[in-house]
C-alpha positions in Angstrom: 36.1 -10.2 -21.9 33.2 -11.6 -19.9 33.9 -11.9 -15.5 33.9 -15.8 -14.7 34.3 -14.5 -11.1 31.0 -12.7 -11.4 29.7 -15.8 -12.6 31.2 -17.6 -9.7 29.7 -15.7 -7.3 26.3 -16.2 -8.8 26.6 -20.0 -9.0 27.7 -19.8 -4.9 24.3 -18.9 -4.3 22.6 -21.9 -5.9 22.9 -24.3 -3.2 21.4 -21.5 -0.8 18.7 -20.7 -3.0 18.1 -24.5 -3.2 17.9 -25.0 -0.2 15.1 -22.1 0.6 13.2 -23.4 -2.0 12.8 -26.8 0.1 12.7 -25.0 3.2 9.5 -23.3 2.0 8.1 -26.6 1.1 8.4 -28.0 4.3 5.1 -28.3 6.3 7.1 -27.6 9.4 8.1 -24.2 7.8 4.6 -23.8 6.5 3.2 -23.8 10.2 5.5 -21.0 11.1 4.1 -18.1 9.5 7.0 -15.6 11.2 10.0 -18.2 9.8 8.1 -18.7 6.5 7.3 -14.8 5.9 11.3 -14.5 6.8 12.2 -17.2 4.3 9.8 -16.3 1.4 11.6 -12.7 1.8 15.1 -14.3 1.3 14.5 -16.4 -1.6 12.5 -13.4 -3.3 15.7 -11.4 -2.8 17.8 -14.1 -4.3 15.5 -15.3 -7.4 16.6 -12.2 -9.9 19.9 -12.7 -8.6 20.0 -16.2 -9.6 17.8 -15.5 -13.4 20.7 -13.1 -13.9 23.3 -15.8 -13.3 21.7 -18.4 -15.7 21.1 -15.8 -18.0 24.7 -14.4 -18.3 25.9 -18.0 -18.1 23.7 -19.1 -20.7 25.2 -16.1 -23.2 28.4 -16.9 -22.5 28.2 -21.1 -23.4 26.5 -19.4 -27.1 30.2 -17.1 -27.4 31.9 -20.2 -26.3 30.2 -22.6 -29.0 30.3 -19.7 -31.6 33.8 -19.4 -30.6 34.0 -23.4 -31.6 32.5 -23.2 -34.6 35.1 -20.6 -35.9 37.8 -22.9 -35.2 36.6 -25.4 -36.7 34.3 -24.7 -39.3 35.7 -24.3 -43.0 32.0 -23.1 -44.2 32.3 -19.0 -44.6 28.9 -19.0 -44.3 28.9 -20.6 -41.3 31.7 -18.8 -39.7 30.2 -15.3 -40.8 26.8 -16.3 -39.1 29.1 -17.4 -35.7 31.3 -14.0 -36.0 28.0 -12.2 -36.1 26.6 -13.9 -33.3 29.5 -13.2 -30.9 29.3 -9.8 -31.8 25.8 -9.4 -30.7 26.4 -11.4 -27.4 29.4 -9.7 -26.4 27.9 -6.4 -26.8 25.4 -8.0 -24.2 28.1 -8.4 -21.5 28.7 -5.2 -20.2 25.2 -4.4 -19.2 24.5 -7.8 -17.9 27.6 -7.8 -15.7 26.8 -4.2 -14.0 23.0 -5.9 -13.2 24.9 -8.9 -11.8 27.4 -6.5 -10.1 24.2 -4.3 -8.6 22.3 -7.2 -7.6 24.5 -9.1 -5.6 25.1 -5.7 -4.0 23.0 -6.0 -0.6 19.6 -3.4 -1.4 17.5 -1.2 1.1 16.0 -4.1 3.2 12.8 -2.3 3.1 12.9 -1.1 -0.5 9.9 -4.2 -1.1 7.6 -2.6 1.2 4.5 -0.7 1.1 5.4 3.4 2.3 3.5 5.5 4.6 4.0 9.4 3.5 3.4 12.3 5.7 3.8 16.0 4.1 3.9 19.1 6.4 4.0 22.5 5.5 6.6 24.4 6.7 7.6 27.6 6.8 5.4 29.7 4.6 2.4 30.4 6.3 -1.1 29.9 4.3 1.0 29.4 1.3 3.2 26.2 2.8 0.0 24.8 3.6 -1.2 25.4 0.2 2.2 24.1 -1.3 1.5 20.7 0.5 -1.7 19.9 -1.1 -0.1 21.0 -4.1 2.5 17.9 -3.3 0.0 15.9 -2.4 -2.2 16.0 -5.8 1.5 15.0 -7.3 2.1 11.9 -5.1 -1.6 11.2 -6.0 -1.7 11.0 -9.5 1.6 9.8 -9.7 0.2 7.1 -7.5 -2.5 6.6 -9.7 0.1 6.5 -12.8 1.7 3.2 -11.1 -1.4 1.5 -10.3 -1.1 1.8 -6.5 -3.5 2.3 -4.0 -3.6 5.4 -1.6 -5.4 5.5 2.1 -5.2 9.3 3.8 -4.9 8.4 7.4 -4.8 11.4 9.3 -5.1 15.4 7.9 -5.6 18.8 8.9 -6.3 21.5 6.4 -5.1 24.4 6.4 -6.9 27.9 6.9 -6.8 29.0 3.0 -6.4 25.6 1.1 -4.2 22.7 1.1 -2.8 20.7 4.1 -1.4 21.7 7.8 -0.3 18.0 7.5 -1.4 14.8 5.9 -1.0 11.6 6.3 -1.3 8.7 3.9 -0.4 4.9 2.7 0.7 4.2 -0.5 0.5 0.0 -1.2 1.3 -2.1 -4.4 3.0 -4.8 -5.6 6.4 -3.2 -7.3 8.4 -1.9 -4.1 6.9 1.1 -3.3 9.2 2.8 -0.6 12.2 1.6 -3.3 10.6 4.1 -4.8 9.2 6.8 -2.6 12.1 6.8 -0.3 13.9 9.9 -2.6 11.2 12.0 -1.9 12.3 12.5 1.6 13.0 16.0 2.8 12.4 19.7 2.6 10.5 20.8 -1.0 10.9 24.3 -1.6 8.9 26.6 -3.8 9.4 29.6 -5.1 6.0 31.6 -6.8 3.5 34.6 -6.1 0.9 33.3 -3.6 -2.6 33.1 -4.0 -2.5 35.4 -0.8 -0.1 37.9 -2.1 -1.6 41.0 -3.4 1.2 43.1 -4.1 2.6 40.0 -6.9 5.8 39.6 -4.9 7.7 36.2 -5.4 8.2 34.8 -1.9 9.5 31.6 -1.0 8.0 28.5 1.5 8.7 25.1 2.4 6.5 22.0 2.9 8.5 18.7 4.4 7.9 14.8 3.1 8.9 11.7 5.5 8.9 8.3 4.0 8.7 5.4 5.9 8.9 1.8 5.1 5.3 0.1 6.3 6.5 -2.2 8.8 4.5 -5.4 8.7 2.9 -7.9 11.5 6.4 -9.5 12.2 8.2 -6.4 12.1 7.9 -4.7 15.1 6.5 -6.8 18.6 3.7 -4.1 19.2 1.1 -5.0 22.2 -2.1 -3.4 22.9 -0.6 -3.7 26.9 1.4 -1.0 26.1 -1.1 1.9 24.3 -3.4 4.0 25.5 -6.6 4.1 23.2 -8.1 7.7 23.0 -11.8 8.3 20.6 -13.3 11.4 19.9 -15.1 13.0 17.2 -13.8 13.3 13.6 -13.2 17.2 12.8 -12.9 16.8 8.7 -15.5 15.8 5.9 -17.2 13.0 6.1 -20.7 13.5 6.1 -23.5 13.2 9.0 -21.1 11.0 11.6 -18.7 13.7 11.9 -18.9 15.5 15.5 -21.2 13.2 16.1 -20.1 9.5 16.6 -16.8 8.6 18.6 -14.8 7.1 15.1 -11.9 9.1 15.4 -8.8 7.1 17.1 -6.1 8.6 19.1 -3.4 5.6 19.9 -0.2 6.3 22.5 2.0 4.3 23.0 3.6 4.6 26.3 7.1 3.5 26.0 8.1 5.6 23.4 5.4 8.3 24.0 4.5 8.3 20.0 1.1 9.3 19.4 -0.9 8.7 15.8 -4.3 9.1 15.0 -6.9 8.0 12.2 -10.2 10.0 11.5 -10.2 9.1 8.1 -12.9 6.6 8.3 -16.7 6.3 9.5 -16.1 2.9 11.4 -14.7 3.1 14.5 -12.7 -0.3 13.6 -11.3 0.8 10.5 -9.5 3.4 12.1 -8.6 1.8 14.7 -6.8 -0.7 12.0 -5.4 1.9 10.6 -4.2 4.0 13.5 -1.9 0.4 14.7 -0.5 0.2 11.5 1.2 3.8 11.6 2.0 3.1 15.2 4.2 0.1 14.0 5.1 1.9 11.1 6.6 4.9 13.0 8.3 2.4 15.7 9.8 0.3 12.8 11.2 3.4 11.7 13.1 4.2 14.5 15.2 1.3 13.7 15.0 1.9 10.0 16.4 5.5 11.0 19.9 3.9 12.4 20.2 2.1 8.7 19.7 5.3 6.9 21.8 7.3 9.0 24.9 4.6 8.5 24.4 5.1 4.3 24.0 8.7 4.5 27.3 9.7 4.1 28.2 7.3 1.3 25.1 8.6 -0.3 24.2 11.9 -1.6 20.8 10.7 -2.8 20.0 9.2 0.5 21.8 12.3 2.6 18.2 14.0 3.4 16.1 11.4 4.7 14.9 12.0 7.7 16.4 15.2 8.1 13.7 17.9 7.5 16.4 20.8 7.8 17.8 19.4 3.8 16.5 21.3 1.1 16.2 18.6 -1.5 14.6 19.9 -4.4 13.0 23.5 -5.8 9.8 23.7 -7.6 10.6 27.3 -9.2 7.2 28.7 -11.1 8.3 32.3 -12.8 10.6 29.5 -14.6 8.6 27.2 -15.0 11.7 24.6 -13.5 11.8 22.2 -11.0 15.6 21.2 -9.9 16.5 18.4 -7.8 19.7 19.6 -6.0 21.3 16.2 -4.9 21.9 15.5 -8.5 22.0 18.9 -10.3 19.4 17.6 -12.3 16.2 20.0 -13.4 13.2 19.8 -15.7 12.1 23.0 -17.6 8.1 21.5 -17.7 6.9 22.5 -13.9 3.5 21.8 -15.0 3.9 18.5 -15.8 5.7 17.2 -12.9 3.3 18.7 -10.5 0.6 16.7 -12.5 2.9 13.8 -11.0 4.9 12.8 -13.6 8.2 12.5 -11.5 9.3 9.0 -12.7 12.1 10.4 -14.4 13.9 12.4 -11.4 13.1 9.2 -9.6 15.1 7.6 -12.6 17.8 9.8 -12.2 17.9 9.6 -8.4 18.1 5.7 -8.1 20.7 5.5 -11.4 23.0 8.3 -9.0 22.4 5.7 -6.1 23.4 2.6 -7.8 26.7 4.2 -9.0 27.0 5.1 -5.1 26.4 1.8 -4.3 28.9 0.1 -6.4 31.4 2.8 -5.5 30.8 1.4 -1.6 31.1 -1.9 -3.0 34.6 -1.4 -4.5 36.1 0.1 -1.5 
């Protein structure tokens, strides 16, 4: 039995979406690049709402006028073709109303937005370090596996491989923190280091932080208010490094949050770069407030932010990696560390959306 109330709900929003649609055709509005940004994001946000409406509607008008037909048609042929097509329809329903239900649930604000990643190693010594680059490589290729485009920011290697900590962008066009946002929290792993000699199984940590890139109209970030600090890149980059004043040090003084960018040869570039973590970080003490009001609804949300939550165990004697806010694991370690992780990401957001619909029916 198809909702009408879902349907309802849908058809509300019409006039709404209407009326953005002019709004964003208004030269006035045009001129306004903050209000038109604003407004572009809202009717984006409401455009597979409204698809989904017109699309359920549309299925059930063809039950309805198959429906028709069998009362009125004397031609079995005709009313075996109709009993067959409201078959195949209604079997549509179900699915199409659980979209319709998730959709016109209110998302992540920031689940459209570009991510900035930072992955420390924790406790572990030599091997948490070497753990991180081993995390790194993963978010790389799966990076590479979704077409999107990666920008290393800041890093410090660590003494025997891998990464102290490093900082990077990830950008592309298909919601990229939506995505990345799971991967917040501790990653444990369990294996005989490359430093052991004895073959002794010892465990370490390395911590992920996503955070939603905030953009120009985001955050209300002056240059009045941050200290600009250069000195000489440290890593690899060929003959300018330790010798040209490109790397970028950026404090900003209300808060006291410090970034830097070293990443780059120009001066400028990392410059760029260093202000758009700076309003990234800021934005993200606001974000913080948001995740911290879901995180008790949601189990698969209940470690960002906190680095203390162990969220998933990369376990190499058995070749399985286990996500423990689902109980879900993959016997094929090798493979997800080559960054195929779409399917605990899968699994993540499907546990979500039934978390989501559970807040919206209470």
């Amino acid at each position: 039995m198809a909702d009408t109330s879902l349907l309802d709900k849908v058809l509300a929003l019409q006039d709404k979406f209407q009326a953005l649609q002019d709004q964003l055709a208004s030269p006035d509005v045009m001129s306004d690049m903050k209000k038109f940004v604003q407004l572009n994001k809202d009717y984006k946000e409401l455009e597979p709402i409204i698809a989904a409406g017109l699309e359920y509607k549309k299925v059930m008008d063809n039950i309805a006028s198959a429906k028709e037909v069998l009362a009125t048609e004397k031609d079995e042929e005709l009313r075996d073709m109709a009993k067959e097509e409201i078959s195949e329809l209604e079997d549509k329903i179900p699915a199409m109303e659980q979209n319709i239900k998730l959709l016109l649930i209110p998302a992540d604000p920031d689940d459209s937005k570009n991510a900035m990643v930072e992955i420390r190693g924790g406790t572990g010594g030599d091997e948490a370090a070497i753990f991180a680059g081993d995390l790194f490589r993963m978010y790389q290729h799966f990076a590479e596996s979704r077409g999107w485009k990666l920008e290393i920011t800041d890093q410090a290697p660590g003494t025997s491989g891998g990464y102290k900590q490093i900082v990077f962008k990830l950008s592309g066009n298909d919601g990229v923190y939506g995505v990345m946002k799971y991967e917040s929290g501790v990653h444990r792993v369990q294996r005989v280091p490359q430093t052991e000699t004895q073959g002794r199984i010892q465990t370490s940590a390395a911590s992920v932080a996503v955070f939603p890139e905030a953009g120009e109209f985001d955050v209300d970030l002056s240059w009045d208010d941050i200290r600009l600090d250069l000195f000489c890149s440290s890593g690899p980059g060929g003959q300018g490094v330790n010798t040209t004043y490109s790397a970028v040090r950026l404090t900003h003084i209300p808060s006291g949050l410090v970034v830097q960018c070293q990443e780059e040869r120009s001066q400028l570039k990392n410059k760029d770069r260093a202000f758009e973590e700076l309003r990234t970080r800021l934005y993200n003490l606001e974000h913080q407030k948001y995740l911290d009001g879901i995180a008790a609804k949601r189990k698969t949300m209940v470690s960002t932010g906190d680095r203390s939550a162990k969220i998933r165990t990369y376990n190499y004697p058995q070749g399985r990696v286990t996500d423990h806010r689902i109980n879900w694991s993959m016997y094929n370690l090798p493979v997800f560390m080559d960054g195929d992780i779409q399917e605990c990401i899968e699994q993540l957001q499907i546990a979500e959306n039934a978390e989501r619909l559970k807040e919206a029916g209470e």
